[in-house]
ZADO-1210 file (C-alpha; in nm, 4 decimals, padded with zeros to 6 digits):
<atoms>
<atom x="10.4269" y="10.4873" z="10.2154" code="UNK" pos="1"/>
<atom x="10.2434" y="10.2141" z="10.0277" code="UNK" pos="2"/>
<atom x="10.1165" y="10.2345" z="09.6992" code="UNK" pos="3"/>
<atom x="09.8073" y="10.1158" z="09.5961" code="UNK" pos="4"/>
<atom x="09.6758" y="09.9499" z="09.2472" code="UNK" pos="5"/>
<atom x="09.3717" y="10.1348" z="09.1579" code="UNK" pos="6"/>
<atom x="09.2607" y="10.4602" z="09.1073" code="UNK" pos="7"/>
<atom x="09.1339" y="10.6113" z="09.4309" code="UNK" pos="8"/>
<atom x="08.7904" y="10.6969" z="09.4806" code="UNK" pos="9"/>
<atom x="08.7621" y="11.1029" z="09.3921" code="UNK" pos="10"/>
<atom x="08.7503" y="11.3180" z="09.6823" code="UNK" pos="11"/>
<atom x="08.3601" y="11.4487" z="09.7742" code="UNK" pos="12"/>
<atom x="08.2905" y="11.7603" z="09.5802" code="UNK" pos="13"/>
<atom x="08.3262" y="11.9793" z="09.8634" code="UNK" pos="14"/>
<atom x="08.7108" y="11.9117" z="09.9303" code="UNK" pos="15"/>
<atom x="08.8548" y="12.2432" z="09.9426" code="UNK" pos="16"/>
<atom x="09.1196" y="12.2842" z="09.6520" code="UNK" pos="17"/>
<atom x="09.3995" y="12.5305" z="09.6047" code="UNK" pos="18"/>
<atom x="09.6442" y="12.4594" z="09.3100" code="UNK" pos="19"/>
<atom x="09.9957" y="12.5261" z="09.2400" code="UNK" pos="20"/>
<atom x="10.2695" y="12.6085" z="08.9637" code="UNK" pos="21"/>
<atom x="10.5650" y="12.7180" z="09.1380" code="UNK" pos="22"/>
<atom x="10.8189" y="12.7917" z="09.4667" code="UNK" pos="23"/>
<atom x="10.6431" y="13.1246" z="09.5447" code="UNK" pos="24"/>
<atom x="10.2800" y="12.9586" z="09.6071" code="UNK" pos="25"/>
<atom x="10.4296" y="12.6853" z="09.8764" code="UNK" pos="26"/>
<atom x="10.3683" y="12.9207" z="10.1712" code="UNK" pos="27"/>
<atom x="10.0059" y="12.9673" z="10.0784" code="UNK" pos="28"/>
<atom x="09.9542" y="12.5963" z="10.0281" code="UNK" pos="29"/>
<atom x="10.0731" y="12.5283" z="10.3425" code="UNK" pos="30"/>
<atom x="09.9177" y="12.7634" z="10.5031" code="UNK" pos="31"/>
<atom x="09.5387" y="12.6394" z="10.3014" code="UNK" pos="32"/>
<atom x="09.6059" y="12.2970" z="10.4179" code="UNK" pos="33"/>
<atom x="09.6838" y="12.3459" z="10.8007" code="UNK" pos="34"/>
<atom x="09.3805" y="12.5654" z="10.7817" code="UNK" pos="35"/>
<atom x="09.0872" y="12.3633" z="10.5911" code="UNK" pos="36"/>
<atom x="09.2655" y="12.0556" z="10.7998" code="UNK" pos="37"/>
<atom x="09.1953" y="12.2172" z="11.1545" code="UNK" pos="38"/>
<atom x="08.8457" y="12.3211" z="11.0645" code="UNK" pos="39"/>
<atom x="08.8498" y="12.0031" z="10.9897" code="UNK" pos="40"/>
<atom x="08.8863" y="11.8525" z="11.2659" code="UNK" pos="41"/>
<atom x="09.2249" y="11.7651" z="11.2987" code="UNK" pos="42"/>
<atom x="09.3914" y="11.8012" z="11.6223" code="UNK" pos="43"/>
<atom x="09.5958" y="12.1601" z="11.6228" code="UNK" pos="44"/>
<atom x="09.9006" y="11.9269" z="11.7730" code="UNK" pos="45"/>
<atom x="09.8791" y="11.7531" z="11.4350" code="UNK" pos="46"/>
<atom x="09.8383" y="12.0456" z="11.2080" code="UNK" pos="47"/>
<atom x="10.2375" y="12.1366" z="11.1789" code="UNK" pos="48"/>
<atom x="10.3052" y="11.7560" z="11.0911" code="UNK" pos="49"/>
<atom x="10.0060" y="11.7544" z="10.7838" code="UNK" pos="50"/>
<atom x="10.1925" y="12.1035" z="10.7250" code="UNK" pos="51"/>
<atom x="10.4966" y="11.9560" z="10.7059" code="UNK" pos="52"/>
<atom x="10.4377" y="11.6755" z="10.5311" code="UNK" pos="53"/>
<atom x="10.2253" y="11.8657" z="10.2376" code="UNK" pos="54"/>
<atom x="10.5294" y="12.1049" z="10.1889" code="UNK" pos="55"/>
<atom x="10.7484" y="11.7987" z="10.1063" code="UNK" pos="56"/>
<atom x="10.5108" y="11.6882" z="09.8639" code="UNK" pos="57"/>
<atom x="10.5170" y="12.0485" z="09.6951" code="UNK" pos="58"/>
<atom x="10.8440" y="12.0806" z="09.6756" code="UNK" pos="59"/>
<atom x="10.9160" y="11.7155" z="09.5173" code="UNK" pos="60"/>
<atom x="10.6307" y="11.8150" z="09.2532" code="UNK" pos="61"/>
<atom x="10.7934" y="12.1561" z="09.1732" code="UNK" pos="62"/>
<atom x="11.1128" y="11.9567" z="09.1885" code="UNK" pos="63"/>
<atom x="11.0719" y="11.6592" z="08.9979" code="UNK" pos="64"/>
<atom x="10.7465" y="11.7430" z="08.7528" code="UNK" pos="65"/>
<atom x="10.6584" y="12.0109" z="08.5330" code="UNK" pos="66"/>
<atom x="10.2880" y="12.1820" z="08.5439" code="UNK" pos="67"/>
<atom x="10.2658" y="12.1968" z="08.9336" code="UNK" pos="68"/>
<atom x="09.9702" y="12.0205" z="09.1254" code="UNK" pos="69"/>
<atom x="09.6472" y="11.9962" z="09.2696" code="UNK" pos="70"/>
<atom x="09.5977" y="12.0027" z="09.6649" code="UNK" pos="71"/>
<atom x="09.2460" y="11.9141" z="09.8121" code="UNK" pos="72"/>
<atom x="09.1265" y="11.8524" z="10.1991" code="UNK" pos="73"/>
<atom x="08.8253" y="11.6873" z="10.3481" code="UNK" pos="74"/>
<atom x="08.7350" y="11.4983" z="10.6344" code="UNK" pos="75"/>
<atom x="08.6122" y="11.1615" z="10.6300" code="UNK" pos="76"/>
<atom x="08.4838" y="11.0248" z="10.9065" code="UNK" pos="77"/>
<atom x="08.7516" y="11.0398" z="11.1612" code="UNK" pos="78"/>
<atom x="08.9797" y="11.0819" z="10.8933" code="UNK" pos="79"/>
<atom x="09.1857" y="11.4239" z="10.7743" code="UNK" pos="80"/>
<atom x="09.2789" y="11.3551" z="10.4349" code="UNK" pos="81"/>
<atom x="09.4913" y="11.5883" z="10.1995" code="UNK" pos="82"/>
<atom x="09.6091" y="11.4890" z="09.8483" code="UNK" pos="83"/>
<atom x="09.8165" y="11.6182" z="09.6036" code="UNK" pos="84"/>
<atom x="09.7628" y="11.5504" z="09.2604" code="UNK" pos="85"/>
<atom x="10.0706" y="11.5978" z="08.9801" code="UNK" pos="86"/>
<atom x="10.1966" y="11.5327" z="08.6715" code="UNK" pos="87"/>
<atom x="10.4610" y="11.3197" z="08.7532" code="UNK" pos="88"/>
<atom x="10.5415" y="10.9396" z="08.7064" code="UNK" pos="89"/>
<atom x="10.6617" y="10.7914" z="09.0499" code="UNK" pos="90"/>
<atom x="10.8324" y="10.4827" z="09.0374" code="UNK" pos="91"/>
<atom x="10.9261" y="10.3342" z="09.3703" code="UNK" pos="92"/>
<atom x="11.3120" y="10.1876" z="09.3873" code="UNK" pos="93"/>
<atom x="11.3588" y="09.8685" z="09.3216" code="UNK" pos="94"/>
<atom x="11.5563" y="09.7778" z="09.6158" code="UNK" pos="95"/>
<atom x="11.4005" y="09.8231" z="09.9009" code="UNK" pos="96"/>
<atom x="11.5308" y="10.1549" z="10.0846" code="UNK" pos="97"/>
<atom x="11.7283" y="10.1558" z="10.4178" code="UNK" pos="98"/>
<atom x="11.4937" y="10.2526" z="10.7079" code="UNK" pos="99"/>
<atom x="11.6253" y="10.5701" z="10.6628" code="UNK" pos="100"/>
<atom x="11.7862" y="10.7979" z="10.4292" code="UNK" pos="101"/>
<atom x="12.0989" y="10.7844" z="10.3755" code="UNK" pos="102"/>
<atom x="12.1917" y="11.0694" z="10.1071" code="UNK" pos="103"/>
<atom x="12.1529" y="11.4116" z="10.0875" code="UNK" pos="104"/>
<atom x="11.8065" y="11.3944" z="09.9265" code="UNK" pos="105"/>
<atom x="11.5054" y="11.1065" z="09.9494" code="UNK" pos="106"/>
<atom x="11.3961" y="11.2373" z="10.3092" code="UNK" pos="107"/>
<atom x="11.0541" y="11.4045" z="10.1840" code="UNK" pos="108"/>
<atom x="10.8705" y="11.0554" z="10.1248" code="UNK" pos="109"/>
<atom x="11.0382" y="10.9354" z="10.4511" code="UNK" pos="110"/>
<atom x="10.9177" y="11.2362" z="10.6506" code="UNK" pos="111"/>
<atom x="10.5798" y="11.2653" z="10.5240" code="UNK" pos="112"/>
<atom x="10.5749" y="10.9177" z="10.6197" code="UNK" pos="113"/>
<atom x="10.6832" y="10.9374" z="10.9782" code="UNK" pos="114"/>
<atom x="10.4277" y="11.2255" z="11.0557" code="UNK" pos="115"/>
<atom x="10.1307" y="11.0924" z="10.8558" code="UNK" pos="116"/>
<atom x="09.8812" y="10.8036" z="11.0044" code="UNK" pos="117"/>
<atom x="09.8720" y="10.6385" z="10.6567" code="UNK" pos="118"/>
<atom x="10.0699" y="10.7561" z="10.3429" code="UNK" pos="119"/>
<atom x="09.9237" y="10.6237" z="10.0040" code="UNK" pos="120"/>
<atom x="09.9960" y="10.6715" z="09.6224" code="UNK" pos="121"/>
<atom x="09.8803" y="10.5734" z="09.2898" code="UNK" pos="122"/>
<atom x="10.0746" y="10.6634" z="09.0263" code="UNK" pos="123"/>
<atom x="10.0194" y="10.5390" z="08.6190" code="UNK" pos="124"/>
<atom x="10.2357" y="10.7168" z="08.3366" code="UNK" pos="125"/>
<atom x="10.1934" y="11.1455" z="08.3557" code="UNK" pos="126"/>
<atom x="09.9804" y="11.1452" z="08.6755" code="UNK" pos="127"/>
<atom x="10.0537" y="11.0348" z="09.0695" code="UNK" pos="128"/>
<atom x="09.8120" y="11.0877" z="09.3811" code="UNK" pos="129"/>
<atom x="09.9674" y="11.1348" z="09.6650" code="UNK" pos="130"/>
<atom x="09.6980" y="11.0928" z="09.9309" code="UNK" pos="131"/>
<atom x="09.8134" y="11.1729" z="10.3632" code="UNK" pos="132"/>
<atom x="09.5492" y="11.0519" z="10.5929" code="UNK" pos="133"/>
<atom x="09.5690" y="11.2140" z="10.9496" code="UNK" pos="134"/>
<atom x="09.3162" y="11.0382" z="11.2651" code="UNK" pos="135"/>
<atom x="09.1305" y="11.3522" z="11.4054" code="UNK" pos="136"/>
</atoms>
């Protein structure tokens, strides 16, 4: 995961977009990600790990942010990309983490990291991109 210092460039205007507010629309976002992704382009091998990776994102917006989020796909070249758009104000630790977890929670950002090709996020006061870039 690395975060990045300005804005990122909005997606194309034909990203497909599918928003959410609480526990009960994860399923479908999942499902509309691992979808747009693989008529995408992106490998069906790959599709379960973007899956995966977009559900931990949910569930740390729903978890730690109020309002819900914004999800949008679109290819780029031989790029996949999904982001997630929130609320939230995400401020990295100031120590820098063990390789891997080590408590009971913190091992969404380290899993969508693992399964992702590049993990970025931009995050100012009341808003945080969370952006998952997958090589077709």
């Amino acid at each position: 995961m690395r975060q990045v210092v300005r804005p990122f460039a909005p997606p194309p205007t034909g990203a497909a977009t599918i928003s959410f507010t609480t526990a009960d629309d994860l399923a479908a976002v999942r499902e509309f990600v691992g979808a747009h992704a693989h008529t995408s382009g992106l490998a069906a091998g790959r599709v379960s790990g973007l899956k995966l990776a977009m559900s931990e994102l949910v569930t740390n917006t729903l978890r730690h942010t109020t309002g819900g989020g914004v999800v949008r796909v679109w290819a780029d070249g031989a790029m996949i990309i999904s982001e997630l758009t929130d609320g939230g104000t995400f401020r990295p630790p100031t120590v820098a983490p063990p390789t891997r977890p080590v408590a009971s929670g913190g091992w969404g950002l380290y899993i969508t990291g693992e399964v992702c090709d590049e993990f970025l996020y931009y995050s100012r006061p009341g808003h945080t991109v969370w952006r998952l870039m997958f090589n077709r």
